[in-house]
DRENSEDREN-800523 format. One record per atom (N, C-alpha, C, O): x, z, y. Coordinates in steps of 0.02 Angstrom, whole numbers, plus 32768, in hexadecimal, padded with zeros to 4 digits. Atoms other than C-alpha are relative to their C-alpha. Layout:
BEGIN
XZY;...
//
This chain:
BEGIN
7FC17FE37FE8;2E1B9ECAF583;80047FFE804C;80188031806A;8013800D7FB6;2DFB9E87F639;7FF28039801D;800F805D8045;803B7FD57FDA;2D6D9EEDF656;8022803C7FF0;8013805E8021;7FD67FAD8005;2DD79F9AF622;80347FEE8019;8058801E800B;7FCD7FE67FE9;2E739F63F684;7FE5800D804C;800380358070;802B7FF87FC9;2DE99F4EF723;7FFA8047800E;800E806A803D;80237FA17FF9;2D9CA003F6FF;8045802B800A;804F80588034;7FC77FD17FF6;2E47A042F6E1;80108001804C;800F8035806E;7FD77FF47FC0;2E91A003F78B;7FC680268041;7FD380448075;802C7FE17FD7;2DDFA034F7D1;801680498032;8024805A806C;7FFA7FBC800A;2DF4A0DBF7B4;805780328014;8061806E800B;7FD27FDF7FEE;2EABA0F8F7F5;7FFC80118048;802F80248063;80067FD27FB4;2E5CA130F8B3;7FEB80417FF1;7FFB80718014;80237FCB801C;2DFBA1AAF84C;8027803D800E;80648037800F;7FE67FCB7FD6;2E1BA264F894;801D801B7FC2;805580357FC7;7FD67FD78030;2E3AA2A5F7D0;80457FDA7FEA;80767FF67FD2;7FCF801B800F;2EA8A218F7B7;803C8011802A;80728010800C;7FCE7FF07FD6;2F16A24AF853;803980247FFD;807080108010;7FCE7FD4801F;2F72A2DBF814;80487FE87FDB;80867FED7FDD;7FC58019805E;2FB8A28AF76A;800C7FCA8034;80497FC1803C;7FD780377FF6;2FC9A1F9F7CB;80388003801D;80627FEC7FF7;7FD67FF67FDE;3044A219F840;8023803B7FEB;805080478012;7FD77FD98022;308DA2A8F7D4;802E7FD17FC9;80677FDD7FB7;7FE18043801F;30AFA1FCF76A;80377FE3801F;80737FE08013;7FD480457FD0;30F4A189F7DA;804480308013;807C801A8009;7FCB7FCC7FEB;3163A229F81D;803280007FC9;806B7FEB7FD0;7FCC800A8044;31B1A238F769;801F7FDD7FE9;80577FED7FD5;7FEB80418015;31C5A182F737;803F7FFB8039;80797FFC8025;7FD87FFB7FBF;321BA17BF7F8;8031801D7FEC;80617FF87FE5;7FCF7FED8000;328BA207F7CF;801E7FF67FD4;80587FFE7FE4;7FDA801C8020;32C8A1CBF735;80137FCE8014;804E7FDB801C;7FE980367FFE;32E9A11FF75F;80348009804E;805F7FDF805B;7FD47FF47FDC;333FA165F7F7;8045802A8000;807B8025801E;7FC27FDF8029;339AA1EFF789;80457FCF7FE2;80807FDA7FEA;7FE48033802D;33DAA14EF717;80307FCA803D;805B7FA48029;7FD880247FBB;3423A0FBF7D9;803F802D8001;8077801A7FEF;7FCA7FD17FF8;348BA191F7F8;801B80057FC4;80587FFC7FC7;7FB280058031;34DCA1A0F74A;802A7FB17FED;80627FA17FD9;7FCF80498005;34F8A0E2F748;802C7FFF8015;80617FEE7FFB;7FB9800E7FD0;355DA0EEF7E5;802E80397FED;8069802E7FDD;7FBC7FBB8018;35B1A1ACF7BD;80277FD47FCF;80637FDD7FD7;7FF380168041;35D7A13CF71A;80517FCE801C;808D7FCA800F;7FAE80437FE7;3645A0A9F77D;8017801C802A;80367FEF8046;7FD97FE37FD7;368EA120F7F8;803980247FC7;807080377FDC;7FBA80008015;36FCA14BF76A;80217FD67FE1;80597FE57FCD;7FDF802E8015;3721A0B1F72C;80417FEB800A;80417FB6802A;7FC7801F7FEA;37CDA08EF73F;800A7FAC8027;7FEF7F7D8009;7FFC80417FE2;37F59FF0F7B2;804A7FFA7FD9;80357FE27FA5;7FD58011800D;38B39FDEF773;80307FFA803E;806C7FFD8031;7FDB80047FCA;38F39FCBF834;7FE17FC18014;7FF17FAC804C;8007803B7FC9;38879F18F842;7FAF80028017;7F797FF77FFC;805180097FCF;37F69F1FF8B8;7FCF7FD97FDA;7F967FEE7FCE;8049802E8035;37999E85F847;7FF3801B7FC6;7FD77FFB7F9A;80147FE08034;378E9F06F7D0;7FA480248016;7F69801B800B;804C7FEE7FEF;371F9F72F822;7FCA7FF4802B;7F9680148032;80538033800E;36B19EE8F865;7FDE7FE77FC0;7FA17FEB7FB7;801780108034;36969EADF7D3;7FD0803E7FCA;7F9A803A7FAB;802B7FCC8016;366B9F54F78F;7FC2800E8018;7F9280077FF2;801F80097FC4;36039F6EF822;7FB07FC27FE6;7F787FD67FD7;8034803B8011;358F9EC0F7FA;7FF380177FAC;7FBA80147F95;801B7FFF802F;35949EE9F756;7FDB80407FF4;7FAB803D7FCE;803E7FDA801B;35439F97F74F;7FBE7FFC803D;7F8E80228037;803280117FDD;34D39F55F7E4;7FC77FE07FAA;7F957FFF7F98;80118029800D;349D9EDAF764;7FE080217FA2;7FB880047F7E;80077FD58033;34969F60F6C6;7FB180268023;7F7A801C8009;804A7FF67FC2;34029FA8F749;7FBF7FF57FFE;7F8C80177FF4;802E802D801A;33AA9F18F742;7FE97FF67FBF;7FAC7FEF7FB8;801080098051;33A79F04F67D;7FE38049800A;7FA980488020;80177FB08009;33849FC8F678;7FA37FFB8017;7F73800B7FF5;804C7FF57FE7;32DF9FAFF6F2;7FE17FCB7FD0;7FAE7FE67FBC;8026802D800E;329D9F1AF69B;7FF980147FBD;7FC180287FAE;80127FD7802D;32CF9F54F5DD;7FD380317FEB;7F9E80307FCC;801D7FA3800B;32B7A023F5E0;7FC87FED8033;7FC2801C805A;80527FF37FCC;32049FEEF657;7FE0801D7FC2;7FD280587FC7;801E800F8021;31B69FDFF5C0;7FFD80447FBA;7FCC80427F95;7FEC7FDB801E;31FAA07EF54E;7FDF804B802E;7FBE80798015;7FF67FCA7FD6;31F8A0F7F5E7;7FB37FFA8007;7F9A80317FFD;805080098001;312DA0BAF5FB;7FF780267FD8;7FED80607FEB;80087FF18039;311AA0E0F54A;800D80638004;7FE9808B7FE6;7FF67FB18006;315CA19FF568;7FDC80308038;7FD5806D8039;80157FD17FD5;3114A1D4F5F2;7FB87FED7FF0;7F95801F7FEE;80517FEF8020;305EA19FF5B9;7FF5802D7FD7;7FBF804B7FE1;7FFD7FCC8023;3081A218F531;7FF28040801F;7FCE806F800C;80067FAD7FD9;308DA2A3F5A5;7FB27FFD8020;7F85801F8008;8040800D7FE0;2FF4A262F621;7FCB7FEB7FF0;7F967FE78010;805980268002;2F79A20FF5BD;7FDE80397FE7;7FB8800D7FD3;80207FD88009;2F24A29AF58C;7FD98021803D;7FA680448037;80217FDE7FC9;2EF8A2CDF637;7FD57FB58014;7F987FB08011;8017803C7FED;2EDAA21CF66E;7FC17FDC7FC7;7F8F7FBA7FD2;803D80098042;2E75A204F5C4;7FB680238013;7F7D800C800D;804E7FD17FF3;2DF6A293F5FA;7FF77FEF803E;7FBB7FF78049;803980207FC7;2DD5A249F6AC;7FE37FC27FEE;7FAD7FB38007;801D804D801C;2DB4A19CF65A;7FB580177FEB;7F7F80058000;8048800B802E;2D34A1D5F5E6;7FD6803A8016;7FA080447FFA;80427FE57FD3;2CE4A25CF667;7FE57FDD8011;7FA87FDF8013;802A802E7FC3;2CC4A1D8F6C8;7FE17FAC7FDE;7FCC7F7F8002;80018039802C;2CA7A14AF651;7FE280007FB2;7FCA7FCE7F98;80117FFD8036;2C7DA195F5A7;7FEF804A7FE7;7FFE80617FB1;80187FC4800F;2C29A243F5BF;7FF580157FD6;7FD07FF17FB6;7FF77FDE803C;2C3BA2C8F52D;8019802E7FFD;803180448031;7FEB7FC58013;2C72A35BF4CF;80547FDB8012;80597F9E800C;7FC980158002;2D38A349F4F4;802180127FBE;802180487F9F;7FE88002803D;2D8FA31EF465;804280297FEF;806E80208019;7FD87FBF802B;2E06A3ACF3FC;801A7FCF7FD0;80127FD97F94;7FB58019803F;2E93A31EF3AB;802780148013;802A804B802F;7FA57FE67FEE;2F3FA324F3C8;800280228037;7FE5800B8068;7FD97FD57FD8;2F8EA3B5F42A;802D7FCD802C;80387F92801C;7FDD80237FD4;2FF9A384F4C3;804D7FFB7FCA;80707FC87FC5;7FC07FEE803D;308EA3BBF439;7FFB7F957FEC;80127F618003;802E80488023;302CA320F3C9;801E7FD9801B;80537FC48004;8009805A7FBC;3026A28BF464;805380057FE8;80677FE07FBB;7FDC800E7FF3;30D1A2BEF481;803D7FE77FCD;80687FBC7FD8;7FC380018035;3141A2C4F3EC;7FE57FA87FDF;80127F827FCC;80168036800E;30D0A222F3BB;80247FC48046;80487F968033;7FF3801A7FB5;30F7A1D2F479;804F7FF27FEA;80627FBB7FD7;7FAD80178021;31C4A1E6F447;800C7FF77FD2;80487FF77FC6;7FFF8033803A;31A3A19CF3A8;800C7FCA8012;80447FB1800B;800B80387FDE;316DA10DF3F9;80377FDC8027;804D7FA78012;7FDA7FFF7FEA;31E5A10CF478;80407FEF7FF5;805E7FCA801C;7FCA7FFE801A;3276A119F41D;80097FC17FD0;803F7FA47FC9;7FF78054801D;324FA077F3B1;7FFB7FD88030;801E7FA58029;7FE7802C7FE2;3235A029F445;802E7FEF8032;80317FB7804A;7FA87FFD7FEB;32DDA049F49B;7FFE7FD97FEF;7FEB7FA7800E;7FBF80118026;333EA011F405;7FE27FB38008;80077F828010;7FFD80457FFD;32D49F7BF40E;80197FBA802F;802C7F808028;7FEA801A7FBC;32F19F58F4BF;803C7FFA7FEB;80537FC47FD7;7FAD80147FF6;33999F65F4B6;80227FDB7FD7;80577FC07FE9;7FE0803E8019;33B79EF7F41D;7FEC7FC58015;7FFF7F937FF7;802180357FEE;33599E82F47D;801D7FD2802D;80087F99803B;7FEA80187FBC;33D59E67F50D;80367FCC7FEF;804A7F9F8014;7FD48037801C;344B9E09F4A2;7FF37FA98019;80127F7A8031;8027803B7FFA;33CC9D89F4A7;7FF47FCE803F;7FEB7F928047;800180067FAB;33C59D8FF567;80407FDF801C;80437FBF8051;7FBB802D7FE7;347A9D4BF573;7FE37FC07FDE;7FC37F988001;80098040803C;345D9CC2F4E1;7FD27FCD8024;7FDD7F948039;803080367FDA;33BE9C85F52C;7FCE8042801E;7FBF80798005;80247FBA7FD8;33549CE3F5C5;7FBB7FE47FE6;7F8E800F7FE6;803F7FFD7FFA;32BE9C86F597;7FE8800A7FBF;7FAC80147FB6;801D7FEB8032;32CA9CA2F4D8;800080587FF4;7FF180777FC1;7FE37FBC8006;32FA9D58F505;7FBD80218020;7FA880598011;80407FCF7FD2;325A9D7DF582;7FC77FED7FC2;7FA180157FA8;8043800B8047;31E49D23F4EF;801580467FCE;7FF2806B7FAB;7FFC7FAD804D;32239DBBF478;8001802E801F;7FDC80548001;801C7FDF7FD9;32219E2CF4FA;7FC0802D8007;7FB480698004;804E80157FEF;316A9E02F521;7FE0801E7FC8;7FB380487FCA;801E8000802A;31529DFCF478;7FF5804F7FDB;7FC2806D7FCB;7FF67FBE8019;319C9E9FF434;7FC980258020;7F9380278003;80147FF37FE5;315F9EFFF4CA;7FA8800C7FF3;7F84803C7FE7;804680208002;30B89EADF4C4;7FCF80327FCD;7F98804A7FD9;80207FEA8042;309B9EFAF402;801D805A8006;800480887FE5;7FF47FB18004;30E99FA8F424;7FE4801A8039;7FC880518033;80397FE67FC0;30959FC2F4D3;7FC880137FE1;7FBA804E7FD4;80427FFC8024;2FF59FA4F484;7FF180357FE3;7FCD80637FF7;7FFB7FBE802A;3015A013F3F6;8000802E8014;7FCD804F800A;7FF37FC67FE1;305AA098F44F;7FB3802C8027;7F8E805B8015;80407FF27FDC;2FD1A0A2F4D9;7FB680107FC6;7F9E80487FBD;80307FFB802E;2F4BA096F460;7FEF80247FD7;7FB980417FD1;80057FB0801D;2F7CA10CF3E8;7FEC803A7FFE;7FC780607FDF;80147F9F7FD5;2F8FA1A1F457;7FC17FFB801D;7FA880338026;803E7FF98001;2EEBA16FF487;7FC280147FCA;7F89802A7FD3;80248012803A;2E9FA168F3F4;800F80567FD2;7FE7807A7FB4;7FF47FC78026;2F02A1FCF3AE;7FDD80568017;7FE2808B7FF9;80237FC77FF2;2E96A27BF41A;7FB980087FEA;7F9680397FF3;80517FF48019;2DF0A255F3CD;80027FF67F9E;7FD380087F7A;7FF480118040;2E40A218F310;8034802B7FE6;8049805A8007;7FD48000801A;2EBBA232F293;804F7FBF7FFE;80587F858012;7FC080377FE4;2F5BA1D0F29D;7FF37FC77FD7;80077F947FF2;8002801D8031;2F2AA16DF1FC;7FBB7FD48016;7FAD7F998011;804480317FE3;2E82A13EF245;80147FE3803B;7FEE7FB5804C;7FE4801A7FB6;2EDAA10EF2EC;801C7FCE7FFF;80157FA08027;7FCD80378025;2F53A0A6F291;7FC27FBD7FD6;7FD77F867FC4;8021801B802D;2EC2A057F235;7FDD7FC98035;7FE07F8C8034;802980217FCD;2E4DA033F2D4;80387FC6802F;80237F938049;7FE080137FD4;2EE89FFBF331;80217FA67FCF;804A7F7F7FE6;7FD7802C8029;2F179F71F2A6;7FCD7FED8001;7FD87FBA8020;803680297FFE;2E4C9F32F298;80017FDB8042;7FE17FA68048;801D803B7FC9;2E639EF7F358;80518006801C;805D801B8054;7FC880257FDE;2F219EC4F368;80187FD58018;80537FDA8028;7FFD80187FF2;2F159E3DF39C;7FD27FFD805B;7FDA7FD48088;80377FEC7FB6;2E9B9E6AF43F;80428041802B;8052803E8066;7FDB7FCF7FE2;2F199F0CF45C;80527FF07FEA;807F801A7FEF;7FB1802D7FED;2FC19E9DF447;7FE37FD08059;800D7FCD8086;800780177FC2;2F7B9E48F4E4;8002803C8036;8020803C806C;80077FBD7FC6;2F639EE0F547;8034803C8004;8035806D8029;7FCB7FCA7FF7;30109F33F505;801C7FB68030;803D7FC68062;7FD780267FD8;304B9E7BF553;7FF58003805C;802180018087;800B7FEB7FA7;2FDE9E9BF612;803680488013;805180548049;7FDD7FC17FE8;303B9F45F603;80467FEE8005;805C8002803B;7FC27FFD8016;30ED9F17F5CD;80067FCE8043;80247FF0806C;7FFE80217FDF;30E69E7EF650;8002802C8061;802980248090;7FDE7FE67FB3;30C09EF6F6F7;8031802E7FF4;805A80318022;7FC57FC97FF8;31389F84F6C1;803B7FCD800C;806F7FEC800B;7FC280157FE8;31BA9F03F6EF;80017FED8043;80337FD7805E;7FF87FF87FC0;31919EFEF78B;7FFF80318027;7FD1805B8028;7FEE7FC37FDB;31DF9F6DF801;7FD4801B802D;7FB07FF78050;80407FF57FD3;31719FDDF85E;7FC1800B7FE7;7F9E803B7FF9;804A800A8027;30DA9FBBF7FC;8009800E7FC8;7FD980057FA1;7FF47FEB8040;312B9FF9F76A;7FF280617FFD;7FD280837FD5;80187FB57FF2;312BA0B6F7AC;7FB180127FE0;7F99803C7FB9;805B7FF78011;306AA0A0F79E;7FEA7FF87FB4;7FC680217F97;8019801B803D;3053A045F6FB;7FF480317FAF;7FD5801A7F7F;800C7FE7803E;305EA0DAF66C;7FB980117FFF;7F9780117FCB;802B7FD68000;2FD0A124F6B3;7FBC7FD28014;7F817FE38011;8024803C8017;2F88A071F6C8;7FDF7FEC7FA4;7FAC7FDB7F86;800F801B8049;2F99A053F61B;7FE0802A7FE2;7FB9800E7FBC;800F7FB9802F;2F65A10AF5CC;7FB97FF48025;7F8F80037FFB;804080078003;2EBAA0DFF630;7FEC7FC57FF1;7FB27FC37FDD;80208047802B;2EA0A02DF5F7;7FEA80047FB0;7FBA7FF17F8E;801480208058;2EBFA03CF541;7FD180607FED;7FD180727FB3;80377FCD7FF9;2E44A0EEF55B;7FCD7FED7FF7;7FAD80077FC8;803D80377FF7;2DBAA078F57C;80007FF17FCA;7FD680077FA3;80048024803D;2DEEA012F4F4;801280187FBB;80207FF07F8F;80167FDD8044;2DEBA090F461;7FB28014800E;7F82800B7FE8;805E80018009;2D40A0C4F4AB;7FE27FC57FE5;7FD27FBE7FAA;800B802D802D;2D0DA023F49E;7FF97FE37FC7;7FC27FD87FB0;7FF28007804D;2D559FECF3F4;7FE880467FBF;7FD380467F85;80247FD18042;2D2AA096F3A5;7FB58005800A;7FA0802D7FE0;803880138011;2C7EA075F3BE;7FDB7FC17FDC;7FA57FB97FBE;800B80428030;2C8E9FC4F37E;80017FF37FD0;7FE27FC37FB7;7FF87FF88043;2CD29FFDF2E2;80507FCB8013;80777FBC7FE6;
//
């Protein structure tokens, strides 16, 4: 897993990687900057009542809605936009890494409607998760971690997997080494919470776990 998150980050100076990359980071950016501006449009109509400690309080608190949002939705919003990019980011990997006929699986249609599958379970998960985050932060980041950890994986892996397989064989290979690609949905789920370095990470992850279906589908 190492040695494919190495090659992956190798390979993000790479001139084919440049494009998607920064057509990435641009997207992730403008959503998570789209999601700033309706927060605040959101408490500019909040009613204060006439007392000022209203709308501080509002104020700190959707600052602080923000924060849960980047650290949560990192991990969902990854998950959707690899859908769109790994397919491009898939075929510079394995030009440059695993020369061949290019593989005829899933349509971009395919990745994607599979990608907001994904996605969409792991919202709901995030967000029943935050409960947990009041109760206790450190039993709340362990499930987090954990969730994350097993749907990253999945996710990434999949749509990798789903351009050279069937979904049923993808599902199959991806369950013989879950325990190797639960660690590597956890390296992924762990930087998308960091700000900055999260922009980068779908297109981090969509070439790591690239590697690591080559890999594994030659291993059996």
């Amino acid at each position: 897993m190492l040695s494919s998150a190495a090659a992956a980050l190798g390979q993000m100076t790479d001139r084919k990687f440049q494009s998607v990359l920064w057509l990435g980071v641009g997207a992730t950016f403008a959503l998570f900057v789209g999601l700033t501006l309706v927060l605040q449009w959101s408490v500019a109509y909040v009613p204060n009542f006439g007392l000022s400690w209203v709308s501080d309080a509002v104020a700190i608190i959707s600052q602080f809605l923000l924060v849960i949002a980047f650290i949560f939705m990192g991990a969902p919003v990854a998950q959707l936009f690899a859908s769109i990019f790994l397919d491009r980011i898939a075929d510079a990997v394995e030009a440059k890494h695993y020369p061949g006929p290019k593989p005829d699986g899933a349509s971009f249609a395919g990745l994607l409607a599979a990608g907001l599958s994904f996605t969409a379970i792991s919202t709901v998960l995030n967000l029943l998760a935050i409960p947990l985050q009041f109760a206790s932060a450190g039993l709340g980041a362990i499930v987090v971690v954990f969730v994350n950890g097993y749907l990253t994986g999945r996710t990434f892996f999949e749509l990798a997997a789903l351009r050279h397989m069937p979904s049923r064989e993808a599902r199959a290979l991806r369950r013989r080494h879950r325990v190797r690609l639960f660690f590597g949905g956890v390296l992924i789920s762990l930087l998308v919470m960091i700000p900055i370095l999260n922009f980068f990470v779908p297109l981090f992850g969509a070439a790591m776990m690239t590697h690591e279906y080559n890999k594994l589908a030659r291993n059996g």
